[in-house]
py3Dmol code that shows the C-alpha trace and the ligand (Angstrom):
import py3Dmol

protein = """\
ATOM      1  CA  UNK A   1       0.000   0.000   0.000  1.00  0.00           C
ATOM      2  CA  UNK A   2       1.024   3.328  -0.896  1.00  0.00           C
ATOM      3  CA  UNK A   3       1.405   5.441   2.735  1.00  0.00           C
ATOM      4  CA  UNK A   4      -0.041   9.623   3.101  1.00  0.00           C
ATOM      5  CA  UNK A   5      -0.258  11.223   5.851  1.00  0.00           C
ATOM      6  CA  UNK A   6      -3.954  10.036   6.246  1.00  0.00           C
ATOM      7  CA  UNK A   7      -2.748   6.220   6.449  1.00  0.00           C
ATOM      8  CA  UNK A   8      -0.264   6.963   9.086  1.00  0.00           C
ATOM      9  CA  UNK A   9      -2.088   9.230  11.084  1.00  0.00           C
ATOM     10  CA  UNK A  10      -3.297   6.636  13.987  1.00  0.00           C
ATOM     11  CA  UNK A  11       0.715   5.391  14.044  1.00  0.00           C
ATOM     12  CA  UNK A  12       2.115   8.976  13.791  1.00  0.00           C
ATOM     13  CA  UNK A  13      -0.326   9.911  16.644  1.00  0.00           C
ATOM     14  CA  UNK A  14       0.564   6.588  18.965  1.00  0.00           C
ATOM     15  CA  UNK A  15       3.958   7.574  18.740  1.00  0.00           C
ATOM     16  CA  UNK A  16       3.666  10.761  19.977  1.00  0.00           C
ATOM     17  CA  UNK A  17       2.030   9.384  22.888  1.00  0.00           C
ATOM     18  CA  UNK A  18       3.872   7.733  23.955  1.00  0.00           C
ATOM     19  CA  UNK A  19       6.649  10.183  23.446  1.00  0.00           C
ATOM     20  CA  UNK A  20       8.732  11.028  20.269  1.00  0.00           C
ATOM     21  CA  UNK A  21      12.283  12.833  21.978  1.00  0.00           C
ATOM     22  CA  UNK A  22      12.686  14.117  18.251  1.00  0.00           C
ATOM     23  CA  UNK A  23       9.386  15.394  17.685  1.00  0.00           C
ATOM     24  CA  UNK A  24       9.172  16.613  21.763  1.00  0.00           C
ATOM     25  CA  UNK A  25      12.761  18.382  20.327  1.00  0.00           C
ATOM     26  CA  UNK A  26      11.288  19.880  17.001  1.00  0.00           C
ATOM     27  CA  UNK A  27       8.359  21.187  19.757  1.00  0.00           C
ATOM     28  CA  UNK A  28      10.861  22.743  22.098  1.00  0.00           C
ATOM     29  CA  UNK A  29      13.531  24.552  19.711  1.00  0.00           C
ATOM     30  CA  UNK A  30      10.120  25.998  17.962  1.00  0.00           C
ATOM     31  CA  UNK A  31       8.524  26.739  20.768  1.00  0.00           C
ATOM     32  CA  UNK A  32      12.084  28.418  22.079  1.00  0.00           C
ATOM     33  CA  UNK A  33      11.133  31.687  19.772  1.00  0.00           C
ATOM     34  CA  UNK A  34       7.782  32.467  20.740  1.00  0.00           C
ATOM     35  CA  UNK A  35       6.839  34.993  23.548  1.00  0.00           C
ATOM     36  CA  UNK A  36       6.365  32.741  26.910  1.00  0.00           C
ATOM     37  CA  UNK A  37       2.890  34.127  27.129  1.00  0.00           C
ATOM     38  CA  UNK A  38       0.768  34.163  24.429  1.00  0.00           C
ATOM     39  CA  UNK A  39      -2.601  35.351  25.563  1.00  0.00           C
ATOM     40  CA  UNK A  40      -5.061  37.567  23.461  1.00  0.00           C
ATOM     41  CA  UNK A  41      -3.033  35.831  20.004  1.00  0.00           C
ATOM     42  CA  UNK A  42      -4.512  34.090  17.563  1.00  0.00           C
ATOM     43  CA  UNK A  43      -1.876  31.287  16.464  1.00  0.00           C
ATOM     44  CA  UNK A  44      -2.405  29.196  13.481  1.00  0.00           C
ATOM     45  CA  UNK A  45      -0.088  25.975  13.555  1.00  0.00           C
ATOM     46  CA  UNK A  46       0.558  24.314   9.764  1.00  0.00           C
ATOM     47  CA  UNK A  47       0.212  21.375   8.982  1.00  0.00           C
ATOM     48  CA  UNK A  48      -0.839  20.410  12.760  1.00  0.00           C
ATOM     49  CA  UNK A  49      -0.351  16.601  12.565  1.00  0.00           C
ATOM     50  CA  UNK A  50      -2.103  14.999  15.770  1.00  0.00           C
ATOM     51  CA  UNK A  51      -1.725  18.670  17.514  1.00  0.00           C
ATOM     52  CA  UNK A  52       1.500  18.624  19.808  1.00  0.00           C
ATOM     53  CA  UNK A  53       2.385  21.942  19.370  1.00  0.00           C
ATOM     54  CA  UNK A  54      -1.310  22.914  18.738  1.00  0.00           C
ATOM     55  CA  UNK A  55      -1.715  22.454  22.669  1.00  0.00           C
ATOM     56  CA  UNK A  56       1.152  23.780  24.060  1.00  0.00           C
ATOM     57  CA  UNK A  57       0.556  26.989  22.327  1.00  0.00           C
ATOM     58  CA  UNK A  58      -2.879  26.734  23.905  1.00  0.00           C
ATOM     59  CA  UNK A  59      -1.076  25.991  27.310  1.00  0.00           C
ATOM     60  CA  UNK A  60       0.785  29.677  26.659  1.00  0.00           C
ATOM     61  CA  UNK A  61      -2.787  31.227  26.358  1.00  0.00           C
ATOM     62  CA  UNK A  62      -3.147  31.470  22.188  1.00  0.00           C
ATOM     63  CA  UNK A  63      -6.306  31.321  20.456  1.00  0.00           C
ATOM     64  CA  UNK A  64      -4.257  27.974  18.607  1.00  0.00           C
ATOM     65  CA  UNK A  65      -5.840  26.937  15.699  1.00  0.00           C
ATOM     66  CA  UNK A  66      -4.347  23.642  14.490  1.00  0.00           C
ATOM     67  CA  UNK A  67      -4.719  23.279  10.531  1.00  0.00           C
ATOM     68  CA  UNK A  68      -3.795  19.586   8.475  1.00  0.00           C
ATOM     69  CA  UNK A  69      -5.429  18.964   4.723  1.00  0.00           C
ATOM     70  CA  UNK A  70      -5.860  14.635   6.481  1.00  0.00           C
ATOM     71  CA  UNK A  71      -9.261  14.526   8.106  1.00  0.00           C
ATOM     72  CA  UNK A  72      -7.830  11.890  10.104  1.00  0.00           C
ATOM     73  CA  UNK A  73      -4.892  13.596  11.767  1.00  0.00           C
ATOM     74  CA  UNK A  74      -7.522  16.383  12.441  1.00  0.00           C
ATOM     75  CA  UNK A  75      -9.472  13.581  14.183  1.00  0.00           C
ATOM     76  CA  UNK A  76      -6.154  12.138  15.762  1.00  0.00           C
ATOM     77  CA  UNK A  77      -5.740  15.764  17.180  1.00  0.00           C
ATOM     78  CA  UNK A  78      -9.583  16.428  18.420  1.00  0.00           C
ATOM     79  CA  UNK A  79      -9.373  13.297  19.985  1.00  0.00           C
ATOM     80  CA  UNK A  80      -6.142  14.352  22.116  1.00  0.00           C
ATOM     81  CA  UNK A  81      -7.496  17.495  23.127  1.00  0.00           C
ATOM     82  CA  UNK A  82     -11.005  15.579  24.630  1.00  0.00           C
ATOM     83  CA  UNK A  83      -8.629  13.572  26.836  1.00  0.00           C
ATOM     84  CA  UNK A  84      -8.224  17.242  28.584  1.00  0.00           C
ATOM     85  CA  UNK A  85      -9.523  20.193  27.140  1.00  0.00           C
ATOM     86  CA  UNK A  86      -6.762  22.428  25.694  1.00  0.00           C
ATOM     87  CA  UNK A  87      -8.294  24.928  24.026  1.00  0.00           C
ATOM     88  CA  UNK A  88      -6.811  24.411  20.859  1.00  0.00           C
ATOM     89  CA  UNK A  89      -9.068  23.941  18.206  1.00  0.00           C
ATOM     90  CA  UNK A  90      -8.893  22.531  14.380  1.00  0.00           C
ATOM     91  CA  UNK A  91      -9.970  22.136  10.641  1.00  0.00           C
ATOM     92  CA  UNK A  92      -9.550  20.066   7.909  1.00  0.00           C
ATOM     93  CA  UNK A  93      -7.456  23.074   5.638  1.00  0.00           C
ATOM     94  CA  UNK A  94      -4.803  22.694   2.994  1.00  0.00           C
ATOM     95  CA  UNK A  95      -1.653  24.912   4.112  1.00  0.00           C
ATOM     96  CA  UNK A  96      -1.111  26.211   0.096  1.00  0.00           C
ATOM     97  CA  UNK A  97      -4.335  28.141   0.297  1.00  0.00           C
ATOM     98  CA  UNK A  98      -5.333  28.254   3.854  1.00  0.00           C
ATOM     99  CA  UNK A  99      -8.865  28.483   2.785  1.00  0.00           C
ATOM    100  CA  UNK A 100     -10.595  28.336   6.165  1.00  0.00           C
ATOM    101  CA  UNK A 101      -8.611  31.000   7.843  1.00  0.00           C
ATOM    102  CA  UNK A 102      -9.290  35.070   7.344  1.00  0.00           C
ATOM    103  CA  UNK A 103      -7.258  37.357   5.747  1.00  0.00           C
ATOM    104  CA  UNK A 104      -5.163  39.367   8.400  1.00  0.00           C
ATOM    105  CA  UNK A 105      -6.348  37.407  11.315  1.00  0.00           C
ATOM    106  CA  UNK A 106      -2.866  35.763  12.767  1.00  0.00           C
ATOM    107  CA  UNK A 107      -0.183  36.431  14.654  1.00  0.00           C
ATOM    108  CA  UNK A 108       1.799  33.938  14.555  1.00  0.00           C
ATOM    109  CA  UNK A 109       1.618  30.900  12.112  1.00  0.00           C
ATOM    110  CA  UNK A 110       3.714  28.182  13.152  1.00  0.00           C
ATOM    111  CA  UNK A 111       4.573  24.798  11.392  1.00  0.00           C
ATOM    112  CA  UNK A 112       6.379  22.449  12.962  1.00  0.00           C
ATOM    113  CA  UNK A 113       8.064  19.716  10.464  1.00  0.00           C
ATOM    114  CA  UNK A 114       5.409  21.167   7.956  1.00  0.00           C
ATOM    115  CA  UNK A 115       6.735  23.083   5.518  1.00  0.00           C
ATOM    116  CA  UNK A 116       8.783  20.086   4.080  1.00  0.00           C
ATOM    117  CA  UNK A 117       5.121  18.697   3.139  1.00  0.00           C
ATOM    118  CA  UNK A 118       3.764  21.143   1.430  1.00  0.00           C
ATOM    119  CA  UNK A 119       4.084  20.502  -2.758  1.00  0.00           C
ATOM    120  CA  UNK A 120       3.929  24.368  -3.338  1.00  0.00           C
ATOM    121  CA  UNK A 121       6.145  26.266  -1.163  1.00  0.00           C
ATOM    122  CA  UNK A 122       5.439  29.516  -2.736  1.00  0.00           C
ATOM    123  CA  UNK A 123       1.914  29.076  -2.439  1.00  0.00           C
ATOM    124  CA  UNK A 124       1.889  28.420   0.960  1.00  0.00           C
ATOM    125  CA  UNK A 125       3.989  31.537   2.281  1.00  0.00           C
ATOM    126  CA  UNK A 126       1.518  33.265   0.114  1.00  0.00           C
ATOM    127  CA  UNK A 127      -1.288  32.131   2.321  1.00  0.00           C
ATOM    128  CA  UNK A 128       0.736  32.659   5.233  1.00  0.00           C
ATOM    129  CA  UNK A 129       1.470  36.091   4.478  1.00  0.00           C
ATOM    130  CA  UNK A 130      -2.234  36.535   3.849  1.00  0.00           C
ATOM    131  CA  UNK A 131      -3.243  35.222   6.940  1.00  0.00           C
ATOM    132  CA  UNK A 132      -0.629  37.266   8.918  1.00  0.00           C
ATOM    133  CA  UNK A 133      -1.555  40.618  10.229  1.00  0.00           C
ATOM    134  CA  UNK A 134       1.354  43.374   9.049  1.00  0.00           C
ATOM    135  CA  UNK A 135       4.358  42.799  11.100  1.00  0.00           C
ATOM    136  CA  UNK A 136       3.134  39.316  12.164  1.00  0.00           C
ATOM    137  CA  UNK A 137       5.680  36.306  12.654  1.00  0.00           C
ATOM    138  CA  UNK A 138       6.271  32.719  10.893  1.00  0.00           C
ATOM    139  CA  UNK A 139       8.156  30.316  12.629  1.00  0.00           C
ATOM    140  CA  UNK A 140       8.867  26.821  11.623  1.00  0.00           C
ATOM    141  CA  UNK A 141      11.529  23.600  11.541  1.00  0.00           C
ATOM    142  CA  UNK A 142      12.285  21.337   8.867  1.00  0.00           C
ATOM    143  CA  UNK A 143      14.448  18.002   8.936  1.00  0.00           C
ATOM    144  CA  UNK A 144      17.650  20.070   8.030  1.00  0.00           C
ATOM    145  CA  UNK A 145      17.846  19.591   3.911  1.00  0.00           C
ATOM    146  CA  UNK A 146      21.367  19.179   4.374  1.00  0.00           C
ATOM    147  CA  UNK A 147      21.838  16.525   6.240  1.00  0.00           C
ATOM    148  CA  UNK A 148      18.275  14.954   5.857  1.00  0.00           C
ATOM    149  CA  UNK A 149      18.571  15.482   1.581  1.00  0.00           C
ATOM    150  CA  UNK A 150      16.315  12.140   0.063  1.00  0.00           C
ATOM    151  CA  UNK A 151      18.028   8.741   1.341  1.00  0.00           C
ATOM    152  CA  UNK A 152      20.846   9.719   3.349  1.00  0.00           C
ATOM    153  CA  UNK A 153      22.427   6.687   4.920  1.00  0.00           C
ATOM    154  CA  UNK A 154      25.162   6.345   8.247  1.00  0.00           C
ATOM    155  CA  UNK A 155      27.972   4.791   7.226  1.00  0.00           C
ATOM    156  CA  UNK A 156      29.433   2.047   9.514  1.00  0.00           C
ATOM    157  CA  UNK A 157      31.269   3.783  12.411  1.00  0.00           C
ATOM    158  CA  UNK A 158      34.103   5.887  11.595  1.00  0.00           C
ATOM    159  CA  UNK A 159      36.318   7.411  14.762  1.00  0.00           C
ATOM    160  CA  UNK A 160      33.735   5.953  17.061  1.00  0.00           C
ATOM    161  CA  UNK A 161      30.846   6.969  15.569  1.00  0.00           C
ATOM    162  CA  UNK A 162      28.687   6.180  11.895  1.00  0.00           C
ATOM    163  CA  UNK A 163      28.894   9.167   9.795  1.00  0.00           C
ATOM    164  CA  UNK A 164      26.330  11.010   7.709  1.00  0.00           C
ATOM    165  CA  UNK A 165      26.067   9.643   3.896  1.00  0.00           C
ATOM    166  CA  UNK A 166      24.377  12.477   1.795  1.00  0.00           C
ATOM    167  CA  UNK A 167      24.001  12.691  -1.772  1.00  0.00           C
ATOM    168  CA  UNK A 168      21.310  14.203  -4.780  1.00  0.00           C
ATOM    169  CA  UNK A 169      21.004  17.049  -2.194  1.00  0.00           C
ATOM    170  CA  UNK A 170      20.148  19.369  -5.602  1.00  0.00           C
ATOM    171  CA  UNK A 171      17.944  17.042  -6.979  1.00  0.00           C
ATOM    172  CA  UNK A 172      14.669  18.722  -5.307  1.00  0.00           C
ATOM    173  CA  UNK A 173      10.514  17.266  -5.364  1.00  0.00           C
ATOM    174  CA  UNK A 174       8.563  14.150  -3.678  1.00  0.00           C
ATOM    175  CA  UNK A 175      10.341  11.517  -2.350  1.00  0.00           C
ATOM    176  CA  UNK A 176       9.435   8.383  -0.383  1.00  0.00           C
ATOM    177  CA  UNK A 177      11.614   6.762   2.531  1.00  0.00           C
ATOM    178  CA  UNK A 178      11.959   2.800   2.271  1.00  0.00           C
ATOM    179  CA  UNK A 179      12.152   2.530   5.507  1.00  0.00           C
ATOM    180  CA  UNK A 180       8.421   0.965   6.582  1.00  0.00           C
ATOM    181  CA  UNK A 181       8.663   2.244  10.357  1.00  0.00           C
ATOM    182  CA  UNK A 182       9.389   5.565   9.433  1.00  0.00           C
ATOM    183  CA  UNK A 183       7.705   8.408   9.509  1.00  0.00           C
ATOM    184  CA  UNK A 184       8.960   9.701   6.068  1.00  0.00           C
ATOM    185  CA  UNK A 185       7.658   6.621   4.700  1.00  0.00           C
ATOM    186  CA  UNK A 186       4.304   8.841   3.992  1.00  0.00           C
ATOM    187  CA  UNK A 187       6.872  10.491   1.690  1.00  0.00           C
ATOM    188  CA  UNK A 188       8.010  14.919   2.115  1.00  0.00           C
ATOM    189  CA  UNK A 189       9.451  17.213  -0.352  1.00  0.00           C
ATOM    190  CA  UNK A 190      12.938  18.010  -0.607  1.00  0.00           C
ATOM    191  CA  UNK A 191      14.026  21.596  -1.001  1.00  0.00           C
ATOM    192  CA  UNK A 192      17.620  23.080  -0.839  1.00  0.00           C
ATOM    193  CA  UNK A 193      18.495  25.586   2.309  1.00  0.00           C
ATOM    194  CA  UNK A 194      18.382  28.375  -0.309  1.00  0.00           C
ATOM    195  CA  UNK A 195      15.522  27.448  -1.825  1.00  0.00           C
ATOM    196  CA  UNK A 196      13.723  28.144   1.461  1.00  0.00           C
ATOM    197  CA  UNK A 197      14.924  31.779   2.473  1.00  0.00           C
ATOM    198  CA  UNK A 198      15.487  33.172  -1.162  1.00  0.00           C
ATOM    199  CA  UNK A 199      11.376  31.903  -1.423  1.00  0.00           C
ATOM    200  CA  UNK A 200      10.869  33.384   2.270  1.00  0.00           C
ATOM    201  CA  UNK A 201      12.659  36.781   1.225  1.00  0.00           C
ATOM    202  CA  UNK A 202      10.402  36.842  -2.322  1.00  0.00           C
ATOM    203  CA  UNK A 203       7.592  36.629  -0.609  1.00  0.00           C
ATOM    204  CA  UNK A 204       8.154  39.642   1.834  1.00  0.00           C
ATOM    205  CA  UNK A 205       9.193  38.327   5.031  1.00  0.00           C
ATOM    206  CA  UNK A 206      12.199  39.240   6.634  1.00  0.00           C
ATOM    207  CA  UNK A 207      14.504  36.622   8.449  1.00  0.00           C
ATOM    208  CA  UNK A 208      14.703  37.178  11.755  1.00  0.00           C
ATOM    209  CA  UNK A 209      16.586  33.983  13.329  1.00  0.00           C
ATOM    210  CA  UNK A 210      17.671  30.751  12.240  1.00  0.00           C
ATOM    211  CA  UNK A 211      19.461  27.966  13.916  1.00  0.00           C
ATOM    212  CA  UNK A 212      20.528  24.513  13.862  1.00  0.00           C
ATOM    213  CA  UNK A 213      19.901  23.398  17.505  1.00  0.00           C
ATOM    214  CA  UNK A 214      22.640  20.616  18.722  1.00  0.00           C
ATOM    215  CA  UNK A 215      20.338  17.470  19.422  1.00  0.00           C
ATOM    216  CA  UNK A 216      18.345  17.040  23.136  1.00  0.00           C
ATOM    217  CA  UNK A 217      19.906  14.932  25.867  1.00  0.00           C
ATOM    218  CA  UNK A 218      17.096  12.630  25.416  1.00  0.00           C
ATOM    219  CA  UNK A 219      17.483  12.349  21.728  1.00  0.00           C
ATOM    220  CA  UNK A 220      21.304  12.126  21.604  1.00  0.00           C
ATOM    221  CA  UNK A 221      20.471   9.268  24.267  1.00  0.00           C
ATOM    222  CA  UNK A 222      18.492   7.415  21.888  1.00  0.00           C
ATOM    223  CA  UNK A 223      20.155   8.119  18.500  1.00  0.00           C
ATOM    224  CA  UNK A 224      24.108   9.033  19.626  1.00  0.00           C
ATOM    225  CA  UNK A 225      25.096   9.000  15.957  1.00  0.00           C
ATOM    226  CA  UNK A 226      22.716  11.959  15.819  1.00  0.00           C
ATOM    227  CA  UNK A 227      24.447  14.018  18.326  1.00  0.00           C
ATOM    228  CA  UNK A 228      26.940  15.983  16.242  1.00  0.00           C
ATOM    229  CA  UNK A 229      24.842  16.886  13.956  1.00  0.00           C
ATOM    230  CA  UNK A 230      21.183  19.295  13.723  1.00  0.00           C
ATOM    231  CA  UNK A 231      18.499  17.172  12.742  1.00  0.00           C
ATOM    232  CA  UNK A 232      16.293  20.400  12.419  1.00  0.00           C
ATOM    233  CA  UNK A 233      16.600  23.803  10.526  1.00  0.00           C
ATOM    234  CA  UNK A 234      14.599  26.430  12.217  1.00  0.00           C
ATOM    235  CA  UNK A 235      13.714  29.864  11.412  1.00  0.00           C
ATOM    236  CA  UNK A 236      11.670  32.565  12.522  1.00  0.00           C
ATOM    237  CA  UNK A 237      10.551  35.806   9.858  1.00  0.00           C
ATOM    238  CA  UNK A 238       8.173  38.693  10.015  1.00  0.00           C
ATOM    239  CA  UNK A 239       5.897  39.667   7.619  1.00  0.00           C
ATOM    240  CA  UNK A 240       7.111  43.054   6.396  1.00  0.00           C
ATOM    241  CA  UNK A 241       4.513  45.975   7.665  1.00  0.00           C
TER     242      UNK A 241
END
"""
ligand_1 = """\
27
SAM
C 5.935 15.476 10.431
S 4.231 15.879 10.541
C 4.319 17.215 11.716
C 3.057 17.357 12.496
C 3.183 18.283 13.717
N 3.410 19.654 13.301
C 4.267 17.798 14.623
O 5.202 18.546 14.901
O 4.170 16.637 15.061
C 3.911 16.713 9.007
C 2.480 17.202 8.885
O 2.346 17.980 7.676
C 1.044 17.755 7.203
N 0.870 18.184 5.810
C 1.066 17.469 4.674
N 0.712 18.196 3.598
C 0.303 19.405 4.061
C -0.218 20.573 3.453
N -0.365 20.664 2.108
N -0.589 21.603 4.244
C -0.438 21.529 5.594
N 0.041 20.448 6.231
C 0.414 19.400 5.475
C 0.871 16.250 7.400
O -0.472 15.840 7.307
C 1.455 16.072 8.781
O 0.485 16.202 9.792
"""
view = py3Dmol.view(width=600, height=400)
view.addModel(protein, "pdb")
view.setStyle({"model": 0}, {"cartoon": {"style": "trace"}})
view.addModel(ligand_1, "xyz")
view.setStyle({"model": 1}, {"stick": {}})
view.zoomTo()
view.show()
């Protein structure tokens, strides 16, 4: 069977629960660049998934509004939120048009491991810049296209540790992992690093911050080949006024 998103979604959502250190990670670093409090906002999160960043921006006081085109991670994401109410709520809403959400209504969008999905990157900063109020802020993570580019391997251990095998990093679109228990198995677009500012800079935002976080405790615990290297690429940009 061919895997989406809307195949995986009750497997992407059990392994959240029962705790993901990379996605808790991807959370945290994101999380990181946002005001502690975020009462009186209205927050859209991107591409939402089963809503674990949805309800911690609830937790800082947003009016979060988590947003996935799969009905069923929208359903794997109410259904979290009636285990104890968060506050968050969701819709079924493509993040290339952002059809449910009002022009000038957000201030924040977020998109936590998101952006990689889209197929039309330009089209979806254009709806985020829609939805933004002037001045508003994007903030999101990818799997870092450099070291994350379509099949990269580990070689066998090299000075005590496997190494990162990357190659085709140019060659950008769809691609499918092979591996069956993971989660880029549902397949994600690759995109250079410049691809994503210079289309971030067309489209009138203006970078703020970037980083490439050094891996969690927890996650360099489970995956120590990961821990020289950033699994994520973050950034945060304003929508110019
Ligand atoms: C790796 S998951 C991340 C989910 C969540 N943000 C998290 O951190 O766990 C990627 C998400 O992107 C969503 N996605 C795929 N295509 C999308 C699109 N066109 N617009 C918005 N989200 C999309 C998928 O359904 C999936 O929930």
């Amino acid at each position: 069977m061919t895997e989406t998103w809307d195949t995986i979604a009750v497997w992407y959502a059990e392994q959240l629960r029962t705790g993901s250190a990379m996605h808790e990670f991807s959370r945290d670093i994101l999380l990181d660049c946002l005001p502690k409090t975020l009462a009186g906002q209205q927050v859209l999160d991107l591409g939402c998934g089963e809503g674990i960043i949805t309800r911690a921006l609830a937790a800082r006081g947003a009016r979060a509004l988590g947003i996935d085109p799969f009905p069923r991670m929208i359903e794997q994401a109410q259904a979290a939120t009636k285990n104890g109410p968060s506050g968050a709520r969701y819709a079924v809403d493509d993040g290339c048009t952002l059809a449910t959400v009002a022009t000038g209504s957000v201030d924040w969008v977020t998109a936590g491991l998101s952006l990689n999905n889209v197929p039309d990157l330009s089209a979806a900063l254009t709806a985020v810049r829609r939805v933004l109020v002037p001045g508003g802020r994007l903030v999101f993570t990818i799997p870092h296209p450099c070291f994350e580019a379509p099949h990269a391997t580990w070689t066998a251990a090299a000075q005590g540790r496997p190494r990162r095998v990357v190659g085709d990093y140019h060659v950008e679109g769809f691609w499918r992992s092979d591996n069956p228990q993971g989660v880029r198995r549902a397949g994600n677009q690759h995109r250079m690093l410049s691809t994503y500012l210079t289309t971030l800079v067309g489209h009138g935002f203006l970078i703020e911050a970037t980083a490439e976080p050094t891996p969690s405790a927890q996650v360099a615990a489970e995956q120590p080949q990961r821990a020289a290297l950033p699994p994520f690429f973050l950034v945060r940009a304003s929508s110019k006024k």
